[in-house]
Every structure is written in C-alpha cells, then in structure tokens.
MITORPA-289551 format. One record per residue (C-alpha): residue number from 1; y, x, z; chain. Coordinates in nm, 2 decimals. Layout:
// residues N
+-----+--------+--------+--------+----+
|   i |     c2 |     c1 |     c3 | ch |
+-----+--------+--------+--------+----+
| NUM |      Y |      X |      Z |  A |
...
+-----+--------+--------+--------+----+
// end
This chain:
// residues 293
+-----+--------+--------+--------+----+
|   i |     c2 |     c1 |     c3 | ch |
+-----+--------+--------+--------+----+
|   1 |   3.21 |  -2.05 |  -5.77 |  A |
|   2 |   3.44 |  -2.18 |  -5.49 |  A |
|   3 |   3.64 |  -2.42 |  -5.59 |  A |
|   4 |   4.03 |  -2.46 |  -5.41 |  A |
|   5 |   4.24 |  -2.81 |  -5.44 |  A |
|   6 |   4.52 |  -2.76 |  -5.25 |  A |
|   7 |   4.69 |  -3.05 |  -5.30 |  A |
|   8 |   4.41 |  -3.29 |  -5.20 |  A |
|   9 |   4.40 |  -3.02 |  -4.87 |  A |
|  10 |   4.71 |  -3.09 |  -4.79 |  A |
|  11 |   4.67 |  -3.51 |  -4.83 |  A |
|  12 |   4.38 |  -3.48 |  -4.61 |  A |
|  13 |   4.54 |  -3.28 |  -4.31 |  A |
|  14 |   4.87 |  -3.53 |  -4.34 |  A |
|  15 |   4.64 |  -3.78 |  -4.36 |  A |
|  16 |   4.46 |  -3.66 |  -4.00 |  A |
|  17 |   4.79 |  -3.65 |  -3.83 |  A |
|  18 |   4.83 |  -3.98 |  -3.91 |  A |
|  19 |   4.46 |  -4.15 |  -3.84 |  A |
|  20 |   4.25 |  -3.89 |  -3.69 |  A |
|  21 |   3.92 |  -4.10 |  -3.86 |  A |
|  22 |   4.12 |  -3.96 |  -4.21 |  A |
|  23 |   3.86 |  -3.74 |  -4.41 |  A |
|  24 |   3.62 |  -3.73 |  -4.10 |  A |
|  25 |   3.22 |  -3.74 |  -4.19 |  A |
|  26 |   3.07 |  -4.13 |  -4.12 |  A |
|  27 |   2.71 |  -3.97 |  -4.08 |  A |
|  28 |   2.65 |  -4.10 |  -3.75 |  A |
|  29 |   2.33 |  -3.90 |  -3.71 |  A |
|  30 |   2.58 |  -3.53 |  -3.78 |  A |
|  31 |   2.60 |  -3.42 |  -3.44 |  A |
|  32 |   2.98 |  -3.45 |  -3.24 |  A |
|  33 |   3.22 |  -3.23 |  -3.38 |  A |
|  34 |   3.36 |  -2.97 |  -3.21 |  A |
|  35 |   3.54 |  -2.89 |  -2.87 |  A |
|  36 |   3.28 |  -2.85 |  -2.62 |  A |
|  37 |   2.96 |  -2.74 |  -2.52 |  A |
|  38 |   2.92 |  -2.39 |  -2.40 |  A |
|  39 |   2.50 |  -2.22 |  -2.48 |  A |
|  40 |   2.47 |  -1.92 |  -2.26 |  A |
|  41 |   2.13 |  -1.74 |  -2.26 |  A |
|  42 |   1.91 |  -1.44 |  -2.36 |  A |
|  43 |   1.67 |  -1.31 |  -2.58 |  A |
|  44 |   1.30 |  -1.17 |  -2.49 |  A |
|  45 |   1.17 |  -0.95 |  -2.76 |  A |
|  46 |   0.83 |  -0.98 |  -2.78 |  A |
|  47 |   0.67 |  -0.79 |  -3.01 |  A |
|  48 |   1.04 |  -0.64 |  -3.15 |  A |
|  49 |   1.19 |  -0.66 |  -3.52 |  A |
|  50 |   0.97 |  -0.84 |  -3.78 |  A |
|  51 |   0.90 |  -0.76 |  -4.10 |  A |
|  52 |   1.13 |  -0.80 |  -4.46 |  A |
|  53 |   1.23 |  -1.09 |  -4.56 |  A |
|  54 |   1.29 |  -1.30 |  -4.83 |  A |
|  55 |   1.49 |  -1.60 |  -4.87 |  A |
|  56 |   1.51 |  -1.67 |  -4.53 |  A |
|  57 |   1.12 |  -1.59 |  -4.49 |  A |
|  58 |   1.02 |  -1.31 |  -4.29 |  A |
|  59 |   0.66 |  -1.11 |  -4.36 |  A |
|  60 |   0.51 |  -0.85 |  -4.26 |  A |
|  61 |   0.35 |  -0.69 |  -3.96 |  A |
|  62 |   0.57 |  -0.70 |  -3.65 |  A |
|  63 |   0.63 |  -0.38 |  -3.47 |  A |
|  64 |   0.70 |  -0.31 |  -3.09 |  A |
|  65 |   1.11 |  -0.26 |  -3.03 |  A |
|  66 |   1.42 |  -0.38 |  -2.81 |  A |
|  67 |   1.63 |  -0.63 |  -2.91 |  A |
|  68 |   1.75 |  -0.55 |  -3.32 |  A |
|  69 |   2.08 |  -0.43 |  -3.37 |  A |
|  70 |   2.34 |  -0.67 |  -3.52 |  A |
|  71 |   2.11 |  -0.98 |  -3.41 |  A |
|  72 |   2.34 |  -1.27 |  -3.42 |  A |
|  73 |   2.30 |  -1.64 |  -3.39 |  A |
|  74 |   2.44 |  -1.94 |  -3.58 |  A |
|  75 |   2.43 |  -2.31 |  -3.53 |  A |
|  76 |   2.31 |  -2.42 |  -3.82 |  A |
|  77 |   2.61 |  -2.67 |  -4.04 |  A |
|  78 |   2.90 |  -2.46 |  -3.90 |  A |
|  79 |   3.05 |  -2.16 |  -3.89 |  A |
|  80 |   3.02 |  -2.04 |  -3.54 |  A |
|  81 |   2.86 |  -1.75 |  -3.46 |  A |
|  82 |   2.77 |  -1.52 |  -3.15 |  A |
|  83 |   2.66 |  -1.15 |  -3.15 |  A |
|  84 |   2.41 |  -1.12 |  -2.92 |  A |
|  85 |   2.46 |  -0.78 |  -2.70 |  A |
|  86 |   2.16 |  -0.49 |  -2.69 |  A |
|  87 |   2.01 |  -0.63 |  -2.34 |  A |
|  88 |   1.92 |  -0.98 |  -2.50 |  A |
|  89 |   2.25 |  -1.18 |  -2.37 |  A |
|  90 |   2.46 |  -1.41 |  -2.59 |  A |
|  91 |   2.75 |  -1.71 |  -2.50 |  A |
|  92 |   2.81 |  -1.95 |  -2.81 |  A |
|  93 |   3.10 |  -2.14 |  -2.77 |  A |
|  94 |   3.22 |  -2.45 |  -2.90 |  A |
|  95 |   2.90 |  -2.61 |  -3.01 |  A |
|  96 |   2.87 |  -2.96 |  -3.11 |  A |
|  97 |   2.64 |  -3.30 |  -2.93 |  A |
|  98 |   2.36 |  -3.38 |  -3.06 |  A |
|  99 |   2.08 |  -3.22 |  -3.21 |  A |
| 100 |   2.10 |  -2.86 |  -3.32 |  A |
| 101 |   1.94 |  -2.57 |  -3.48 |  A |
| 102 |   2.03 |  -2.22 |  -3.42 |  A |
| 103 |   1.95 |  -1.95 |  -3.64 |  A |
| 104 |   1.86 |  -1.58 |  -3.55 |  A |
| 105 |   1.95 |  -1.38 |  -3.84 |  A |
| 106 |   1.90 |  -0.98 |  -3.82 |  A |
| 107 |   1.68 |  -0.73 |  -3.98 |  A |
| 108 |   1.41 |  -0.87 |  -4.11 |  A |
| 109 |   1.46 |  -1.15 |  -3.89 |  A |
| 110 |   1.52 |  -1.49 |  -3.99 |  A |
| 111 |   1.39 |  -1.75 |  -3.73 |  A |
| 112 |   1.51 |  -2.12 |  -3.61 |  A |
| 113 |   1.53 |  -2.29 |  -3.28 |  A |
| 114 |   1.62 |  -2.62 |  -3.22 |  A |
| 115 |   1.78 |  -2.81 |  -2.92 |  A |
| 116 |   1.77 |  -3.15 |  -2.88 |  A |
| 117 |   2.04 |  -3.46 |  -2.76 |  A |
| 118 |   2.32 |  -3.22 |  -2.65 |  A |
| 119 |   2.54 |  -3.38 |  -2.45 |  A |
| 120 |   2.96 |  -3.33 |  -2.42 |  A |
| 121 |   3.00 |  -3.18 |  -2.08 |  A |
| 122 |   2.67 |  -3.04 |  -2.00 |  A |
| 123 |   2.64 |  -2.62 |  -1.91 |  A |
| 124 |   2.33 |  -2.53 |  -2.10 |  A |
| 125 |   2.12 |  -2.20 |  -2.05 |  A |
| 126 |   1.83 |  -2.10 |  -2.21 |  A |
| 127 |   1.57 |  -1.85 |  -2.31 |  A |
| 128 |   1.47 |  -1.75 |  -2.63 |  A |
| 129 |   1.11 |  -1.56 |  -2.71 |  A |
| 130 |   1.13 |  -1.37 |  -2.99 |  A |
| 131 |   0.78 |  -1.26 |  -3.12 |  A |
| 132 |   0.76 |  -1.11 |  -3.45 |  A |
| 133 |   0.82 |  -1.37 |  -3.74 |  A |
| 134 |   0.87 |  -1.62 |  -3.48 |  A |
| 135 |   1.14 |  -1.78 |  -3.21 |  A |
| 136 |   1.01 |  -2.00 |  -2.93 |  A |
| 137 |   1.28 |  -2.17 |  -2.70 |  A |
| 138 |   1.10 |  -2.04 |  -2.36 |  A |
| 139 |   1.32 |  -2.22 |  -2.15 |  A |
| 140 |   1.61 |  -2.49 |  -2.12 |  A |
| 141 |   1.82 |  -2.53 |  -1.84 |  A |
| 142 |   2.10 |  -2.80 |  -1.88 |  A |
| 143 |   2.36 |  -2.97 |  -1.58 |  A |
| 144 |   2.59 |  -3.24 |  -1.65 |  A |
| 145 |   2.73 |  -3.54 |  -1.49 |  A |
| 146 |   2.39 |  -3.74 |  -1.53 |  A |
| 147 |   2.22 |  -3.46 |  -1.35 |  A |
| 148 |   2.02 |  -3.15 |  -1.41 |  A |
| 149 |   1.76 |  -3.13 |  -1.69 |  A |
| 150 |   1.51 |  -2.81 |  -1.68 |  A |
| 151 |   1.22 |  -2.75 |  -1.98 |  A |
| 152 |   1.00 |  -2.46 |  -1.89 |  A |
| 153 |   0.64 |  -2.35 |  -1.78 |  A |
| 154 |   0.50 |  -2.36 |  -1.44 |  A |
| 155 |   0.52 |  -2.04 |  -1.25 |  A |
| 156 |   0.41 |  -2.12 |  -0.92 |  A |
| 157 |   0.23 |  -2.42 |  -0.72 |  A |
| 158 |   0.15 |  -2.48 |  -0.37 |  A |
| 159 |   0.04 |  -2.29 |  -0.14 |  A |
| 160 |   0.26 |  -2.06 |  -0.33 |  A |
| 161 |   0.54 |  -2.32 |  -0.26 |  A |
| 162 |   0.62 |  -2.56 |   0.00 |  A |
| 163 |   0.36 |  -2.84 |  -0.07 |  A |
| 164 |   0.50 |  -3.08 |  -0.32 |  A |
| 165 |   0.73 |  -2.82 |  -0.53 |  A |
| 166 |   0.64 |  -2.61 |  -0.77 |  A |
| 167 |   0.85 |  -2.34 |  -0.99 |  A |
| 168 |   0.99 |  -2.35 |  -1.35 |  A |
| 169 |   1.11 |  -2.06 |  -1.51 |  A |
| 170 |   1.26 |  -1.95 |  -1.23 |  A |
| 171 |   1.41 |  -2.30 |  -1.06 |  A |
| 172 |   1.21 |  -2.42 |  -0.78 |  A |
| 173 |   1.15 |  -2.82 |  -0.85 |  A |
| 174 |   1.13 |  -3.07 |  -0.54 |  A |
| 175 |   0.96 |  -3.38 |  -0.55 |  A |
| 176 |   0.94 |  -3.67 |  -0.34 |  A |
| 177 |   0.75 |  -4.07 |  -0.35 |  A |
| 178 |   1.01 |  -4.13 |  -0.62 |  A |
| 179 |   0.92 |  -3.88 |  -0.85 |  A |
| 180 |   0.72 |  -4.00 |  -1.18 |  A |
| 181 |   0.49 |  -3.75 |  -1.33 |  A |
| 182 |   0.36 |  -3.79 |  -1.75 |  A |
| 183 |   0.11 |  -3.66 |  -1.90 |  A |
| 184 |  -0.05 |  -3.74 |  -2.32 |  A |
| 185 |   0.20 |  -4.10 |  -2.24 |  A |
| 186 |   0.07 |  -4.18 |  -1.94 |  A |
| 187 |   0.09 |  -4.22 |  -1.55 |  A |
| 188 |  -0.01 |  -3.90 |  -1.36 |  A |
| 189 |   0.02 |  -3.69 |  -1.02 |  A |
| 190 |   0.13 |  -3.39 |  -0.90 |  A |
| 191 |  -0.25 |  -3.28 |  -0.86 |  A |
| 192 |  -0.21 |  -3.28 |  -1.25 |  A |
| 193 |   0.03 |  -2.97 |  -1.26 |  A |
| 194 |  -0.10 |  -2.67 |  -1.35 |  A |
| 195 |   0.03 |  -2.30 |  -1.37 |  A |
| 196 |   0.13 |  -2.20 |  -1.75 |  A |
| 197 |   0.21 |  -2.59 |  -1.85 |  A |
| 198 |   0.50 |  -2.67 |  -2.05 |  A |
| 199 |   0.67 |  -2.91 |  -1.84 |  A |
| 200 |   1.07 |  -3.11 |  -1.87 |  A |
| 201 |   1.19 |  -3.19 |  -1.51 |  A |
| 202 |   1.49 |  -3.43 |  -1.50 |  A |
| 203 |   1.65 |  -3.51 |  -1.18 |  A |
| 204 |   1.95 |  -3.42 |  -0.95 |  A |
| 205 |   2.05 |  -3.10 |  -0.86 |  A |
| 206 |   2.07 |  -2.99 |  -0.48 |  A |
| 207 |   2.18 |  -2.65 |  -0.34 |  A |
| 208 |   1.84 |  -2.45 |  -0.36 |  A |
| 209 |   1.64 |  -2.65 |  -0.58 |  A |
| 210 |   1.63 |  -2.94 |  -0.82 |  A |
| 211 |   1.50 |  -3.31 |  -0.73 |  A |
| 212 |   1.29 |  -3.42 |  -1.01 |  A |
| 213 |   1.31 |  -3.79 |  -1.06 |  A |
| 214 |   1.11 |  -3.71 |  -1.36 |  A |
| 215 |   0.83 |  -3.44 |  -1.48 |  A |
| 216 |   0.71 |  -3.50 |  -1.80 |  A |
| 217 |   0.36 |  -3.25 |  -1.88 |  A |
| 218 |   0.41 |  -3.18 |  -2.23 |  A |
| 219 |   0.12 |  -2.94 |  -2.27 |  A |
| 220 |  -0.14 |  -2.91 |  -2.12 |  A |
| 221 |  -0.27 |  -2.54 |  -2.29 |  A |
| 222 |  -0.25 |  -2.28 |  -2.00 |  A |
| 223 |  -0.37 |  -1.99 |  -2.24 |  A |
| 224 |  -0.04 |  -1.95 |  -2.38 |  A |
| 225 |   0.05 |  -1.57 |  -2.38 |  A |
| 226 |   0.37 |  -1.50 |  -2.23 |  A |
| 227 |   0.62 |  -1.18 |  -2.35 |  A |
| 228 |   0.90 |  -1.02 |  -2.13 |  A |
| 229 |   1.13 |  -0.70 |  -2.15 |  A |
| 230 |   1.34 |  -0.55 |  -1.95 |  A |
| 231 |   1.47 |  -0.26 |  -1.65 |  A |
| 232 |   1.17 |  -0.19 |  -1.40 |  A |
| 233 |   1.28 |  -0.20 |  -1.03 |  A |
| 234 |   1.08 |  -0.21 |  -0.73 |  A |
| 235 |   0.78 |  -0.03 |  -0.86 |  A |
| 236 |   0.51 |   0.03 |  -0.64 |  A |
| 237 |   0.16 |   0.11 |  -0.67 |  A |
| 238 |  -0.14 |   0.30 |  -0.83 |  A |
| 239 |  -0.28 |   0.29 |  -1.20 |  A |
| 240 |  -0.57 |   0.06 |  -1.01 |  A |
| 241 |  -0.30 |  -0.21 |  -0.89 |  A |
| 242 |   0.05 |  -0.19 |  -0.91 |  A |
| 243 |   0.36 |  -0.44 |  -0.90 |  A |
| 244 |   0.74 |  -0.45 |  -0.99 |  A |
| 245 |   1.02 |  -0.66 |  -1.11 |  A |
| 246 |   1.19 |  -0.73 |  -1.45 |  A |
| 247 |   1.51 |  -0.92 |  -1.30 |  A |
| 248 |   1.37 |  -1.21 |  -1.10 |  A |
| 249 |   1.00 |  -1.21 |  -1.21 |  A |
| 250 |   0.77 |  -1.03 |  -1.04 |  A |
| 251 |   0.52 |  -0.82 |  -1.24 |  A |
| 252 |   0.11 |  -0.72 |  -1.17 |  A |
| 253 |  -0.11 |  -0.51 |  -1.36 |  A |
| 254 |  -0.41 |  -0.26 |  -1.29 |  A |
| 255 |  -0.69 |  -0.04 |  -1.46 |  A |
| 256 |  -0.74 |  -0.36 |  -1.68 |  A |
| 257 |  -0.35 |  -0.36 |  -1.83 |  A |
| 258 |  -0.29 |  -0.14 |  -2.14 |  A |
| 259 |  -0.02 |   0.10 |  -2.21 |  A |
| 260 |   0.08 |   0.09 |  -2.58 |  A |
| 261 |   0.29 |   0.30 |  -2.79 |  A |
| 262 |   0.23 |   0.63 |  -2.69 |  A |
| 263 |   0.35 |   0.50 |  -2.33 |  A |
| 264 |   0.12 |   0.55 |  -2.05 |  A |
| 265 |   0.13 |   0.40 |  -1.63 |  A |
| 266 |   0.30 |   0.80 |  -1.57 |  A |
| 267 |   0.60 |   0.67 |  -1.75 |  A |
| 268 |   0.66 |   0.34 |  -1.52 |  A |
| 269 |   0.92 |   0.44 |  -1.29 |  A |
| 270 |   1.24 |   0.22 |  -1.17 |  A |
| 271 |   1.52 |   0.23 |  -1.44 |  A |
| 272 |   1.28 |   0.23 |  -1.71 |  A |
| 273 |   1.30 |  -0.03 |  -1.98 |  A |
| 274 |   0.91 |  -0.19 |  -2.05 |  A |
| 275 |   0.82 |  -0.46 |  -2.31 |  A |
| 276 |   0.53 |  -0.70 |  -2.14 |  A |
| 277 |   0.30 |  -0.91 |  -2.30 |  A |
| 278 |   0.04 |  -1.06 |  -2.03 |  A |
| 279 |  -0.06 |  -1.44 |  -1.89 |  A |
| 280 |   0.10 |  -1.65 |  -1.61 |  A |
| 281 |  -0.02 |  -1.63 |  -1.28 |  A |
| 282 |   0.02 |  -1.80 |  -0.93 |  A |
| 283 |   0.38 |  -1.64 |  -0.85 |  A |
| 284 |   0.39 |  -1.35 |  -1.11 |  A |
| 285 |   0.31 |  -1.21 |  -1.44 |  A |
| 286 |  -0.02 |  -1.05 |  -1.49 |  A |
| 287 |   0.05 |  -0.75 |  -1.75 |  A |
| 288 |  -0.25 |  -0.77 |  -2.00 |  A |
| 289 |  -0.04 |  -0.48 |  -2.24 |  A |
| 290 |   0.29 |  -0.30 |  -2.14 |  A |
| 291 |   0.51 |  -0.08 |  -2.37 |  A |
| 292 |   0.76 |   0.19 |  -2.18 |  A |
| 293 |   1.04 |   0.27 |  -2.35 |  A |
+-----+--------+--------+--------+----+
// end
C-alpha cells in the first residue's frame, strides 16, 4: 500500500531550496542524478517476440517477427521511459552517469542490458540485438570531451581497408605507432585483429574515421552468429549469388542461404523488409537464413 506524508514532502522540498544536499541519496556508487545524457539507438530483432513470461522471466520457444508492438525501454531505478517506434529506433532522455541497466519490457519480453561508466556530456548510440529470450548490446558508440569511445565487432580488415584500419560496426578505426592493442591482459598487434572479434576502440575522433589510441580485443570467438532486419535496397543477383543492403551493411547469400517462413529468394526485391541471421565476413554479411516479410 503506498504510503503519502505530506508534511515531511513538504520539509524535504523547503529543505532542497535551501541546501540542495537536503534529502539527496549518499550512495556514492547510485549513478548521477538526472539532467543529462541523451541514449539514441535501435533495436535488431533477431529471431522476433519470445515466449510468456513470468516474473520477469521469459520461456518459451522464440518465433520469427518484426520488432513487438508496445516495446519500451526503462533505465532500471527511475522512471523514465522511451517507446521504441515499429522500425527498431528509440531516444531516452535524461539518463543518469554511471552505470546503468535498461530494461526491454513487451510481450513476452523481459530482457536487461547494461552500460557501463556513463559520463555527463557524452552522445551515446547504440545497438541492441534482440534474440528471443535474450538482449545483447551489439554495439556502443559514445563522443564526449575526452574523445570518442566505440565497442563493436570487426567488419572489415586490410586489404579490405587502407592497411592499418579496420571497421567496427560501421566506423572505420585508424591506427598509427601510438596505438596500443590488448588482448586476454596483455600486449598485442594489429596482426592479432580478426574479423567477428568483439573489440572497444578508444581514441580521438577525426572527420572520416576514429584514431584509436587504444583497442582492447575482448573476444577472441569469431563463430558468433550475427542477426539483422530491415528494408532491402540494391538487390542484385541470382538464387546462386546474390547481394543487397540493409541500411549501411552490405548483404551476400547464394544456393547455400535458406529462406524461412514460407518466404522464398522470389520474394527478395527492393522495398522488402527481410530478417537475417548469417556470420561476419571480410566487408559484408554472409546470409546463412533469411526471412521476407
């Protein structure tokens, strides 16, 4: 049962207009309140809405589908809240520093994500996988006034790229003699990199790419499966090898790529929305199973 006091309400907010520590939280760990950071980004569904759930626990089998209606997202601890639109896409405002988690609550969905060390000032983007009973932070893209950081996997290497850069989801990552590459805590090279590797690039941004000072290999598993929906444009092709584009990202399949869903290669065509589940490769997507809408 809620329980209302308004005269100790009041005390309190007289008492803030006075000392602005009055009735404040001393958890120094709770993250910053208020004001400021901005979390723009969107939402791959991979495999579509989940199961029922209960308490907060989704089960069940997973079945192929666009982005659930009414999907919203919350940061965990307050009461802000964002709806995210039917193409995937999503702005919370007003998010506190420090380290958060953001809920995705719809039907039969009920998944976390965490960011961490949010800093006042910084424009943050990211992507958000969501596969069945599971969300995966696919990629994080933050700029502030300490510089640009970017957490992602490796898209494309030299010769691909310009010898000694290499893309993150999507941001094309320079390096020079300065740049220190990690790998399992220790020293390595950029001989080490390798396409479908969770990497976090900090450096300074420049007009057409990013200057890693840092590149940190956090895993080393290039097996990873990799999910992506979206409007097909640019199609080309035959049922034997053919290409096109989801936004920015460049798609190839052939007579190995499955249709599924009573969806078949006749029904790729530009304007079309797909659902893609297939494995990293030198520049593009390989489509290993495809759903057309």
């Amino acid at each position: 049962m809620r329980r209302v006091i308004p005269i100790l309400s009041a005390l309190c907010v007289a008492a803030a207009l006075v000392a602005t520590t009055a009735c404040s939280s001393n958890n120094p760990s709770s993250p910053s309140p208020v004001n400021g950071i901005s979390v723009t980004g969107s939402i791959i569904s991979g495999s579509g809405s989940a199961g029922a759930s209960t308490n907060g626990v989704v089960s069940g089998p997973a079945t192929s589908g666009s982005i659930p209606a009414g999907l919203t997202i919350t940061v965990e601890g307050t009461n802000i809240v964002a709806q995210v639109s039917a193409n995937g896409q999503f702005t919370i405002n007003g998010v506190p520093a420090g380290t958060i988690n953001l809920r995705l609550n719809g039907p039969g969905i009920a998944a976390l994500v965490q960011l961490l060390d949010l800093q006042m000032g910084e424009a943050v983007t990211i992507t958000i996988t969501l596969n069945g009973n599971a969300a995966e932070l696919d990629s994080d893209r933050r700029r502030g006034p300490s510089g640009e950081q970017l957490e992602g996997r490796v898209e494309s290497l030299p010769p691909s790229t310009a010898a000694g850069t290499f893309m993150v989801a999507g941001r094309l990552v320079t390096t020079d003699a300065q740049t220190t590459f990690v790998m399992n805590g220790g020293a390595a090279t950029f001989a080490d990199l390798a396409i479908g590797q969770r990497v976090h690039v900090k450096g300074q941004p420049g007009a057409t790419s990013l200057l890693a000072a840092n590149v940190n290999i956090q895993n080393t598993n290039t097996d990873i499966g990799t999910s992506l929906n979206g409007i097909v444009s640019n199609f080309s092709g035959t049922s034997t090898a053919f290409a096109f584009n989801v936004g920015d990202r460049l798609i190839k399949g052939d007579s190995a790529t499955v249709f599924f869903g009573n969806s078949a290669f006749a029904d790729l065509a530009n304007g079309a929305r797909v659902e893609i589940k297939g494995a990293l490769r030198d520049g593009y997507l390989y489509a290993t199973r495809i759903h057309v809408n």
